[in-house]
HTML snippet that shows the backbone in 3Dmol.js (N, CA, C, O; Angstrom):
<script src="https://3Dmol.org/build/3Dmol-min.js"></script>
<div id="view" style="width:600px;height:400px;position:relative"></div>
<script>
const pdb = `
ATOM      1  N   UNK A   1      64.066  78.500 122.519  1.00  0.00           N
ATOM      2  CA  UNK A   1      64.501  78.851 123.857  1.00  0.00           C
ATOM      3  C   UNK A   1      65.864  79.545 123.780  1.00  0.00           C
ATOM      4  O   UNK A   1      66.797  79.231 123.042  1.00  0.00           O
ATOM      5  N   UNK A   2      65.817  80.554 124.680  1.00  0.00           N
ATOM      6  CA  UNK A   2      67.391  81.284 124.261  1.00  0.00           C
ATOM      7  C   UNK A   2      68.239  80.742 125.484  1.00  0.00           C
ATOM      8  O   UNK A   2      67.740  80.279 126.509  1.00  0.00           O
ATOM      9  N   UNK A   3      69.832  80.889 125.184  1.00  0.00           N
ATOM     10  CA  UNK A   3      71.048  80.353 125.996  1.00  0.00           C
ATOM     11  C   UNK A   3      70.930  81.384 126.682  1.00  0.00           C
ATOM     12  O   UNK A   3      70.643  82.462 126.162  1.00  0.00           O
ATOM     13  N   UNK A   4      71.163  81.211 128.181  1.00  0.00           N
ATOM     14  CA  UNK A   4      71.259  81.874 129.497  1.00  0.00           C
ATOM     15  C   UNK A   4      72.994  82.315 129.843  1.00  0.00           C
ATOM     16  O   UNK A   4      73.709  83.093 130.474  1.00  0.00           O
ATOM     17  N   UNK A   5      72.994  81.107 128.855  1.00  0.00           N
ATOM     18  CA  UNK A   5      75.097  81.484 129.412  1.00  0.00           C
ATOM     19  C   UNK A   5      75.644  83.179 129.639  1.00  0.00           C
ATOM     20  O   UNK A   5      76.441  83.604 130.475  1.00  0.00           O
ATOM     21  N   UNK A   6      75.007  83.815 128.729  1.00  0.00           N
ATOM     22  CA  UNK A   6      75.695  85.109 128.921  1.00  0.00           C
ATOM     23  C   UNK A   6      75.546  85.421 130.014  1.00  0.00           C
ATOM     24  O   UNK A   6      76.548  85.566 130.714  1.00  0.00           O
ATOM     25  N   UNK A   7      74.282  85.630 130.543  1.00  0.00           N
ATOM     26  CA  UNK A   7      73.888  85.993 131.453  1.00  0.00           C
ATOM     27  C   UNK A   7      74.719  85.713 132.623  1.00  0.00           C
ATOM     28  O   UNK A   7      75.061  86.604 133.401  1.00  0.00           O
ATOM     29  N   UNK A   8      75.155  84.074 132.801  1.00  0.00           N
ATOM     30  CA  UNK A   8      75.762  83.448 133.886  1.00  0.00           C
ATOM     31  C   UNK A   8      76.982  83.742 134.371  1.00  0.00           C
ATOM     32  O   UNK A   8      77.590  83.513 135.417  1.00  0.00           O
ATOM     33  N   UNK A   9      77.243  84.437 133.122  1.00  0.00           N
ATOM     34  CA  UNK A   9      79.085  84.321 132.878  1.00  0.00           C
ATOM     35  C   UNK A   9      79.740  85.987 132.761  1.00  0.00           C
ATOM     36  O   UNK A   9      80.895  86.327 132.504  1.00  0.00           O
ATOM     37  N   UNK A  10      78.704  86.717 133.011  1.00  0.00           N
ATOM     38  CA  UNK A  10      78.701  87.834 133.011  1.00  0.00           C
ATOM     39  C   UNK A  10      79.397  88.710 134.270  1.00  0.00           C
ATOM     40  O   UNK A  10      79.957  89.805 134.329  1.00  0.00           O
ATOM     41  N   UNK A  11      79.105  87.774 135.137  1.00  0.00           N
ATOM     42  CA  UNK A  11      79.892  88.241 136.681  1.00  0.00           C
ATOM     43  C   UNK A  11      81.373  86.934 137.097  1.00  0.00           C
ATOM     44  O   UNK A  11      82.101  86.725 138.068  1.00  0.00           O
ATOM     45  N   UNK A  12      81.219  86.424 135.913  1.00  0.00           N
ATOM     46  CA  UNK A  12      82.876  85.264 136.060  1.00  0.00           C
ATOM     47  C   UNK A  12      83.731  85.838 135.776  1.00  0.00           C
ATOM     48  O   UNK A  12      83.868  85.784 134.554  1.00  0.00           O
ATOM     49  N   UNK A  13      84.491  86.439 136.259  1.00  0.00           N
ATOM     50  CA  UNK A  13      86.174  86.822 136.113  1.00  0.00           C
ATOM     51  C   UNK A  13      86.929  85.909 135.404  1.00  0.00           C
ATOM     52  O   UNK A  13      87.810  86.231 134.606  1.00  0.00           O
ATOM     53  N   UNK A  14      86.587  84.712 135.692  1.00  0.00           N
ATOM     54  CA  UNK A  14      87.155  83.729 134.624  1.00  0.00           C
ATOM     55  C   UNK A  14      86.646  83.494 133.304  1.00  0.00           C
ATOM     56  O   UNK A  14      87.335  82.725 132.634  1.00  0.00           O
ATOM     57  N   UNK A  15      85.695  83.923 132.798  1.00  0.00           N
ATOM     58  CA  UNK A  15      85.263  83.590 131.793  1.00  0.00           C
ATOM     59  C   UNK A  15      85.633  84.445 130.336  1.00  0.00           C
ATOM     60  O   UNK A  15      85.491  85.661 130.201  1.00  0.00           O
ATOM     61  N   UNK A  16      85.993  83.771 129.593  1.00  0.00           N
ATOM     62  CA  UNK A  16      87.236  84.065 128.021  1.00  0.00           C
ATOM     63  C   UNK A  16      88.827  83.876 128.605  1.00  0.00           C
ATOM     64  O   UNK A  16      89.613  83.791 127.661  1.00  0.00           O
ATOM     65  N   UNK A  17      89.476  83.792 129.920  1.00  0.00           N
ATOM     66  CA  UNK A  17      90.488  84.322 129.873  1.00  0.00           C
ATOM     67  C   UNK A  17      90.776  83.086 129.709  1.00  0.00           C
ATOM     68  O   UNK A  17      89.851  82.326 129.995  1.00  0.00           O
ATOM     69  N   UNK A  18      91.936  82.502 129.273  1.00  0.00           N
ATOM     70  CA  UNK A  18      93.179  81.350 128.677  1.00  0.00           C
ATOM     71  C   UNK A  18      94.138  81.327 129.786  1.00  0.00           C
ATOM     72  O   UNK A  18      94.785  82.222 130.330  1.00  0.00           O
ATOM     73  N   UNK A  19      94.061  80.149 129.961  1.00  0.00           N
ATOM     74  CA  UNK A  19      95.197  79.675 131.096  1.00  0.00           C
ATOM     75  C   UNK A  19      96.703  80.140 130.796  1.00  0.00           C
ATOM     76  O   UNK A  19      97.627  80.280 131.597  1.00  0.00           O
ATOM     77  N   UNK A  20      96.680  80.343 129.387  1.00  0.00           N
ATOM     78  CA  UNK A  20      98.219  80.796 128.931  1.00  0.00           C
ATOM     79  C   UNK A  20      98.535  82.535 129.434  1.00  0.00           C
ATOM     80  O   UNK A  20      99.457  83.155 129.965  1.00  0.00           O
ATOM     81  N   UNK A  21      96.996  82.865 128.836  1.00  0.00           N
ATOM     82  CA  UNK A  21      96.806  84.537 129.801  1.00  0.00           C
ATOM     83  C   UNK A  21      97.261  84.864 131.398  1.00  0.00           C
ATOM     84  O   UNK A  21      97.915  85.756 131.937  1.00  0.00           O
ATOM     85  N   UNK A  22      96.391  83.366 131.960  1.00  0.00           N
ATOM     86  CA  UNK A  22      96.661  83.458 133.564  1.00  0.00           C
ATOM     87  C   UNK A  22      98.512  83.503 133.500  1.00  0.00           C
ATOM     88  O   UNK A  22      99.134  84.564 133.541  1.00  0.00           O
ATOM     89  N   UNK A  23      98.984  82.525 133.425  1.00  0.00           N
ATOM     90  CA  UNK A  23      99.951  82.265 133.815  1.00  0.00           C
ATOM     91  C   UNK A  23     101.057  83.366 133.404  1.00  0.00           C
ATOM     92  O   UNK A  23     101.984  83.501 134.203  1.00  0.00           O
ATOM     93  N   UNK A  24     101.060  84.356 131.966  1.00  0.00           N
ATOM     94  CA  UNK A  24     101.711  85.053 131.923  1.00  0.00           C
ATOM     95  C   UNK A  24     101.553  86.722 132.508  1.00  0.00           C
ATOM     96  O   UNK A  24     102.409  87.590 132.677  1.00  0.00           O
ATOM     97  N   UNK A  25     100.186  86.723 132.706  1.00  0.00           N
ATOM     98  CA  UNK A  25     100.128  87.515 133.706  1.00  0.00           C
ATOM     99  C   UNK A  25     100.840  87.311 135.172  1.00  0.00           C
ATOM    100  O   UNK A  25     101.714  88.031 135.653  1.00  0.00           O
ATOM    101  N   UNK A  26     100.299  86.256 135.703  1.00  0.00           N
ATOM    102  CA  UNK A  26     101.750  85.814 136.803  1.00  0.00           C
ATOM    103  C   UNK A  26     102.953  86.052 137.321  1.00  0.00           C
ATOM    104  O   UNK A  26     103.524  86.476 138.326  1.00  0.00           O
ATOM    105  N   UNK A  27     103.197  85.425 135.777  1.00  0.00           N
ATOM    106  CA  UNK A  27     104.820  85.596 136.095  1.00  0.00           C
ATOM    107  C   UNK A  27     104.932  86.693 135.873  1.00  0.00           C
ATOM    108  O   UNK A  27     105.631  87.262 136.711  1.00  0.00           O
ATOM    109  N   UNK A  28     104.381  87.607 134.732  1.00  0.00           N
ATOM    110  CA  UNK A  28     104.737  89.388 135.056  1.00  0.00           C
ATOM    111  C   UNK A  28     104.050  90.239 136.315  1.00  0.00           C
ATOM    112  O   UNK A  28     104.343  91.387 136.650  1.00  0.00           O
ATOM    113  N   UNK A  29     103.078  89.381 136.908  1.00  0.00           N
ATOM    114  CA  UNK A  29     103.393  90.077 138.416  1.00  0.00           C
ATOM    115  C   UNK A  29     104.279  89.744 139.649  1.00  0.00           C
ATOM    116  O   UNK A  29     104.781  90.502 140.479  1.00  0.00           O
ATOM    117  N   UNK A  30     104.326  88.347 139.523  1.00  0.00           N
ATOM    118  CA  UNK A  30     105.099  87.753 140.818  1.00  0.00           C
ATOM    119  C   UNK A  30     106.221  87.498 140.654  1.00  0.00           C
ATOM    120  O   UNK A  30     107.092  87.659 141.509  1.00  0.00           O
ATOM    121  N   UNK A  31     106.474  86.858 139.021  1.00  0.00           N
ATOM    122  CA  UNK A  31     107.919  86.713 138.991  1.00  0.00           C
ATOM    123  C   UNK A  31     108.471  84.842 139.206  1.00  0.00           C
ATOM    124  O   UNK A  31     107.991  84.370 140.237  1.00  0.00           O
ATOM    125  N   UNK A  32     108.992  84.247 138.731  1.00  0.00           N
ATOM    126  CA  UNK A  32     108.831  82.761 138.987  1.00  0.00           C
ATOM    127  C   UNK A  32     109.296  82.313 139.988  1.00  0.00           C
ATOM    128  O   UNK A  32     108.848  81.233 140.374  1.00  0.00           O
ATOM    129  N   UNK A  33     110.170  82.861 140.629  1.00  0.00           N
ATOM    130  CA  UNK A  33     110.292  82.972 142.371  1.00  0.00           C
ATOM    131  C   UNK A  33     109.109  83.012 142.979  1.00  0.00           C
ATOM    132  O   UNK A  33     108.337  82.099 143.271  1.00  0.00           O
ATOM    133  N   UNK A  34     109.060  83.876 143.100  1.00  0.00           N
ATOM    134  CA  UNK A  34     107.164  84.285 144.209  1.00  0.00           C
ATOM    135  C   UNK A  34     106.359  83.348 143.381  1.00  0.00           C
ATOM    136  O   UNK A  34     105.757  82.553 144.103  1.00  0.00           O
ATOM    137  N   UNK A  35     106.170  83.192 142.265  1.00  0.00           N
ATOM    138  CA  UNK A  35     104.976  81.950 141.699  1.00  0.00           C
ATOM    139  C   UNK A  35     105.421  81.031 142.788  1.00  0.00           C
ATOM    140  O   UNK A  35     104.569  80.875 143.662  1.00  0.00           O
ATOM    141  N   UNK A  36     106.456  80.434 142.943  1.00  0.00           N
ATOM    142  CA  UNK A  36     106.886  79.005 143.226  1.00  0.00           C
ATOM    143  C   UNK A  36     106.636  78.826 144.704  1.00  0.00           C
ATOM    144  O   UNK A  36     106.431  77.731 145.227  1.00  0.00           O
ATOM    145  N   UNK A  37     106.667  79.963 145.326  1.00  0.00           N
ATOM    146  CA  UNK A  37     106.446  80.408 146.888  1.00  0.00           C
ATOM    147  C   UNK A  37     104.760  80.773 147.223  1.00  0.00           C
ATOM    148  O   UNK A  37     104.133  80.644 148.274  1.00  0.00           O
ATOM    149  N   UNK A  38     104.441  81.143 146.235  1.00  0.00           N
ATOM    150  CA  UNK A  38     102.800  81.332 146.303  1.00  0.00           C
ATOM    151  C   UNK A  38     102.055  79.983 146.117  1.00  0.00           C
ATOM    152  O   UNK A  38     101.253  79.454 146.887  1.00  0.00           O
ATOM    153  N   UNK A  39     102.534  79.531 144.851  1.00  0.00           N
ATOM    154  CA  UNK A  39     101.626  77.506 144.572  1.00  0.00           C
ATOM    155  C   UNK A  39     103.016  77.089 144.418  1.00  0.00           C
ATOM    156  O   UNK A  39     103.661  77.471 143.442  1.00  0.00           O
ATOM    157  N   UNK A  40     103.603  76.210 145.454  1.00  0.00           N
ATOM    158  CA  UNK A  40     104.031  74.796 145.618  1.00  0.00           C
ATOM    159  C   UNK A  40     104.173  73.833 144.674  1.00  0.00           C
ATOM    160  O   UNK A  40     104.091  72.641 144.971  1.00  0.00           O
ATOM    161  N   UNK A  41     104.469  74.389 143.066  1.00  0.00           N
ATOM    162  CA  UNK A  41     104.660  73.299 142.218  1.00  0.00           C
ATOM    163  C   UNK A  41     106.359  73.200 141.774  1.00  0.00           C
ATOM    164  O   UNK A  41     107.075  74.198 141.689  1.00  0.00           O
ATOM    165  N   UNK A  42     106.697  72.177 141.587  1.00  0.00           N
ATOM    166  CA  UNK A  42     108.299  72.126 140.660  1.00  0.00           C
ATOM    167  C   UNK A  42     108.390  72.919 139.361  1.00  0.00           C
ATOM    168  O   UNK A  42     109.436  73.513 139.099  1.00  0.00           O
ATOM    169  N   UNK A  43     107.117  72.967 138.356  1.00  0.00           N
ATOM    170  CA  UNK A  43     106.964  73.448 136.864  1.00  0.00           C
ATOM    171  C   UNK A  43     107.669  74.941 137.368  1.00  0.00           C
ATOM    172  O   UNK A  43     108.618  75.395 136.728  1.00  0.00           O
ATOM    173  N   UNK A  44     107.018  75.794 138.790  1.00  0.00           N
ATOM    174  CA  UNK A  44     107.391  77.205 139.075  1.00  0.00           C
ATOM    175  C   UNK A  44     108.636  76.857 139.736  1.00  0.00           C
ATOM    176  O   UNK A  44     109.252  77.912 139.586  1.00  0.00           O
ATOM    177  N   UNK A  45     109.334  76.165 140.300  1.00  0.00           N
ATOM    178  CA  UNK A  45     110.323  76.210 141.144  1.00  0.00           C
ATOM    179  C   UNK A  45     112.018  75.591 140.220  1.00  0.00           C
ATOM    180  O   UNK A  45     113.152  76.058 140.334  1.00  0.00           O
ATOM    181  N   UNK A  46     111.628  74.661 139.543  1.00  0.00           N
ATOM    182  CA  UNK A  46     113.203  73.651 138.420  1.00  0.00           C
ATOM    183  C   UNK A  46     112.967  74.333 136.948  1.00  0.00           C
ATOM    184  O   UNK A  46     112.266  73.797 136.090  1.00  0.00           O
ATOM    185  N   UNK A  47     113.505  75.328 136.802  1.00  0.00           N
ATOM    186  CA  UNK A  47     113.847  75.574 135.484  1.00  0.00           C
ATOM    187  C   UNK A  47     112.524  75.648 134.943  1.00  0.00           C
ATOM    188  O   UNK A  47     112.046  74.805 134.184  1.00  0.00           O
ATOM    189  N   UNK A  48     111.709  77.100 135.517  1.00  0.00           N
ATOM    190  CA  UNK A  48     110.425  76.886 135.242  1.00  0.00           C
ATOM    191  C   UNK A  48     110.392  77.891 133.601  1.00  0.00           C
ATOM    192  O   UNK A  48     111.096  78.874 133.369  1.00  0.00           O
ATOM    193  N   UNK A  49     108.938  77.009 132.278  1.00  0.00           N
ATOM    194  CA  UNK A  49     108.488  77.824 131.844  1.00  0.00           C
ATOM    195  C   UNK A  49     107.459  77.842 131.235  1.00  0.00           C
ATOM    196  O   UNK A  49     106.800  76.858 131.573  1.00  0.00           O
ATOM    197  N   UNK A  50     106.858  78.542 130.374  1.00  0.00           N
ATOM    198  CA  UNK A  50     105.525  78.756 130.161  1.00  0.00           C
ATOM    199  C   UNK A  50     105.008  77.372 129.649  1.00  0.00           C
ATOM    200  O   UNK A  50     103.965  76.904 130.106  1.00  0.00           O
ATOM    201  N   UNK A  51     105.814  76.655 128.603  1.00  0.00           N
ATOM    202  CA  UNK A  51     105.516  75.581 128.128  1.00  0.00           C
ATOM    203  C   UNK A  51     105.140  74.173 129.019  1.00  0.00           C
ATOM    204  O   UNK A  51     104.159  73.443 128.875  1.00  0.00           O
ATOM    205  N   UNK A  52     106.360  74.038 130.073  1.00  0.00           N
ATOM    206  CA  UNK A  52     106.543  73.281 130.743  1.00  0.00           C
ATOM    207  C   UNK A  52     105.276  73.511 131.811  1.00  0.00           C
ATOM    208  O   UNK A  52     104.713  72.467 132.140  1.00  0.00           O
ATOM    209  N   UNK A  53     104.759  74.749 132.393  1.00  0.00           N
ATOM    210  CA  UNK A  53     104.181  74.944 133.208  1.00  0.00           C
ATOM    211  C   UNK A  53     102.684  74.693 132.918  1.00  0.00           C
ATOM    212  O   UNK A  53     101.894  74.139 133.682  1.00  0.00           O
ATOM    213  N   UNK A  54     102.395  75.246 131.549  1.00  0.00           N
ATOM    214  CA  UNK A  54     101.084  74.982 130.712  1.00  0.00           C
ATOM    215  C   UNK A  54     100.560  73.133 130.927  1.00  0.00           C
ATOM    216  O   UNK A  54      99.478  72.746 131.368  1.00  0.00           O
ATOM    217  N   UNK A  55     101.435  72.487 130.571  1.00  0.00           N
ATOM    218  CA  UNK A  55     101.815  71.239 130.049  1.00  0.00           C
ATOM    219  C   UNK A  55     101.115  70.466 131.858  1.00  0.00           C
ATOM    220  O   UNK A  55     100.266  69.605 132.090  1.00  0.00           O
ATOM    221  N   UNK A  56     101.984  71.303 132.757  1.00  0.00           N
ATOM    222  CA  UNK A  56     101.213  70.012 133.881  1.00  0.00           C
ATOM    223  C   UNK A  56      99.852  70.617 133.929  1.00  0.00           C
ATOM    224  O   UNK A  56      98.752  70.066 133.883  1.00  0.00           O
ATOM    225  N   UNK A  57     100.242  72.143 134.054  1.00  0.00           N
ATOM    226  CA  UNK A  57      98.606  72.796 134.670  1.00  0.00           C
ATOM    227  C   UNK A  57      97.031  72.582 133.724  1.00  0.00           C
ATOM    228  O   UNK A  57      95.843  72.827 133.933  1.00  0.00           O
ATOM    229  N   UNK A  58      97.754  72.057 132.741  1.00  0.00           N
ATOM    230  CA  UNK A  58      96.449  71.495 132.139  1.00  0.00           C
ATOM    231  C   UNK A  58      95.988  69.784 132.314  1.00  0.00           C
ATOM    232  O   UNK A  58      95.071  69.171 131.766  1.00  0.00           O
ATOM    233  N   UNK A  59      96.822  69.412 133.110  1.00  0.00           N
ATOM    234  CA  UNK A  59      96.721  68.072 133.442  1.00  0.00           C
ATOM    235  C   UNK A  59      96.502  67.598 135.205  1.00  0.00           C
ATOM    236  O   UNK A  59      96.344  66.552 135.834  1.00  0.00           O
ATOM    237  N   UNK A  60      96.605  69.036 135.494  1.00  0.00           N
ATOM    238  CA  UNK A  60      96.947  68.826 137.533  1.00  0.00           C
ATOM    239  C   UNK A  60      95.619  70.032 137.565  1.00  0.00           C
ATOM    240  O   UNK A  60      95.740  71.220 137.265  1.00  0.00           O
ATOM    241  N   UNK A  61      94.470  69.396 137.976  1.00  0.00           N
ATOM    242  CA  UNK A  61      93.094  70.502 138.185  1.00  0.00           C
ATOM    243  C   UNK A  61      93.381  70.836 139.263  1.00  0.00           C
ATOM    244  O   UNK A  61      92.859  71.944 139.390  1.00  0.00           O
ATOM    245  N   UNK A  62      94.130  70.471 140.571  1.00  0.00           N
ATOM    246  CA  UNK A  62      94.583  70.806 141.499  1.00  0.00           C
ATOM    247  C   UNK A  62      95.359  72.131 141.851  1.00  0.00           C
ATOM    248  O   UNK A  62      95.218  73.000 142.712  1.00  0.00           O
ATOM    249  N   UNK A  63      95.942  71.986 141.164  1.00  0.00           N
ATOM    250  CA  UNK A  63      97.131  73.342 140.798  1.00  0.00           C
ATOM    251  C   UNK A  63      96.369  73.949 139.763  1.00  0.00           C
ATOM    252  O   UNK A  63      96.486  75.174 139.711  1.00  0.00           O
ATOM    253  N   UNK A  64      95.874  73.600 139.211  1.00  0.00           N
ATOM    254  CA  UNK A  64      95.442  74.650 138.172  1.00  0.00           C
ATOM    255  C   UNK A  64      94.412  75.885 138.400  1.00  0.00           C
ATOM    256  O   UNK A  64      93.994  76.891 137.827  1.00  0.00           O
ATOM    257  N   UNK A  65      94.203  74.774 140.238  1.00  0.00           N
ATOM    258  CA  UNK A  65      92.604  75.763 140.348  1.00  0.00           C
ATOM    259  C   UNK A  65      93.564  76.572 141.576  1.00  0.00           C
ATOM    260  O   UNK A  65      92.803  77.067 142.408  1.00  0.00           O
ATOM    261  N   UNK A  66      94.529  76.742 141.790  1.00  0.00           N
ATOM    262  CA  UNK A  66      95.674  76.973 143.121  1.00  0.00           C
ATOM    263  C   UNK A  66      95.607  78.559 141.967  1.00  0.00           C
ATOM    264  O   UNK A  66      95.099  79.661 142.174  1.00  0.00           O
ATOM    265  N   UNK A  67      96.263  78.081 140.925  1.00  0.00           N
ATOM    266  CA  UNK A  67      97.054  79.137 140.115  1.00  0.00           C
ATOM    267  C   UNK A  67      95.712  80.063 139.687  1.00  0.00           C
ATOM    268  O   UNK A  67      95.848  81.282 139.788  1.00  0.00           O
ATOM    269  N   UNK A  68      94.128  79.415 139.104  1.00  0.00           N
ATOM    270  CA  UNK A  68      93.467  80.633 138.874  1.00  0.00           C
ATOM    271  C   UNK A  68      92.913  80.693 140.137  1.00  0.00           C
ATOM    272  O   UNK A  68      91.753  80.798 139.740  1.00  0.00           O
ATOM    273  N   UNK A  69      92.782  80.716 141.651  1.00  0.00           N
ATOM    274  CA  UNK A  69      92.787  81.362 142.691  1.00  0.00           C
ATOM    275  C   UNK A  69      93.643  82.658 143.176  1.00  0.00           C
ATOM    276  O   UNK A  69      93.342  83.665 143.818  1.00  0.00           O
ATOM    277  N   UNK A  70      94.972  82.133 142.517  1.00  0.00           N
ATOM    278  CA  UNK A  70      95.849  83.225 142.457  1.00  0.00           C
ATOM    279  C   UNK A  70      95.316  84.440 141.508  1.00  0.00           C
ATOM    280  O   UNK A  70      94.754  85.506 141.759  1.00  0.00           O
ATOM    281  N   UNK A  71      95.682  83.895 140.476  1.00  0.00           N
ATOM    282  CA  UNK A  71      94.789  84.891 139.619  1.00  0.00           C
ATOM    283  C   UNK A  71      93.859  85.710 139.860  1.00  0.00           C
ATOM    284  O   UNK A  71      93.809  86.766 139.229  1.00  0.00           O
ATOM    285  N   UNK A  72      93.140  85.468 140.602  1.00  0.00           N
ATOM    286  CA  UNK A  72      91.642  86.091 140.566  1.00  0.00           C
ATOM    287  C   UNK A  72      92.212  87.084 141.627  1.00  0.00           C
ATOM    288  O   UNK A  72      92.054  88.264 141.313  1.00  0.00           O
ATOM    289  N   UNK A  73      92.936  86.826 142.995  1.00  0.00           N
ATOM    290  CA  UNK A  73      93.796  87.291 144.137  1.00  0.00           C
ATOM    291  C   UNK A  73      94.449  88.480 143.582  1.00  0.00           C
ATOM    292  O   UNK A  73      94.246  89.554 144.149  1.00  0.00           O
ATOM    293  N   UNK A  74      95.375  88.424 142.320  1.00  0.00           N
ATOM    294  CA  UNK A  74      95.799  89.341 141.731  1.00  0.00           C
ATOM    295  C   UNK A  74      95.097  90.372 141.246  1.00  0.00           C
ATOM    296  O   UNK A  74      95.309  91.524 141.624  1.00  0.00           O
ATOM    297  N   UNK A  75      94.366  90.120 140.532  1.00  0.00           N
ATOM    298  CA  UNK A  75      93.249  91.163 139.538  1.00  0.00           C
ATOM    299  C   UNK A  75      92.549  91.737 140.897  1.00  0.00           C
ATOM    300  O   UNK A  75      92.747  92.940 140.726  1.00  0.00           O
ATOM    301  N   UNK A  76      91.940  91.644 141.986  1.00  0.00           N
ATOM    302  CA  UNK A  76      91.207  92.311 142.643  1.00  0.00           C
ATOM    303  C   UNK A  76      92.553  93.182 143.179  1.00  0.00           C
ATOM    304  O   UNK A  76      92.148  94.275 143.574  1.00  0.00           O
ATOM    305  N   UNK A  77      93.382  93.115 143.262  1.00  0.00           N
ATOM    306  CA  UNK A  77      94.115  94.208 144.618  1.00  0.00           C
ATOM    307  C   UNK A  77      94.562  95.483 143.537  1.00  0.00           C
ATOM    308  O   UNK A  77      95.114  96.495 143.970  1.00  0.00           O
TER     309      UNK A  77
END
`;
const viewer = $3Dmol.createViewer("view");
viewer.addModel(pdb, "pdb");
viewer.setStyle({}, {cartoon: {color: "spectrum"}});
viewer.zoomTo();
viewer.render();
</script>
């Protein structure tokens, strides 16, 4: 029986990209100001950075799904 995944994942915008991708795309569009004003987290707002920010957003599915909403927001305009 063959895997369908390609198929599925073929129209996902999310699919291969790395949360480390999302987020530095981000900040080189918005800037860690506007991140922090766009999703409501401290990681973007107190001495924010990639490490620190990685670190909750892989632990907060909440925000994480805030930030690739953003993401996806970005890439279409």
């Amino acid at each position: 029986m063959k895997n369908n995944t390609n198929k599925t994942q073929t129209n996902n915008p999310m699919h291969g990209v790395k949360l480390i991708d999302i987020l530095e795309h981000l900040v080189q569009e918005y800037g860690w100001k506007e991140l922090g004003l766009e999703v409501n987290i401290n990681c973007f707002k107190n001495d924010p950075s990639i490490k620190s920010s990685l670190k909750f957003l892989r632990k907060t599915p909440w925000a994480r799904d805030k930030v690739e909403q953003l993401y996806l927001k970005s890439i279409k305009q």
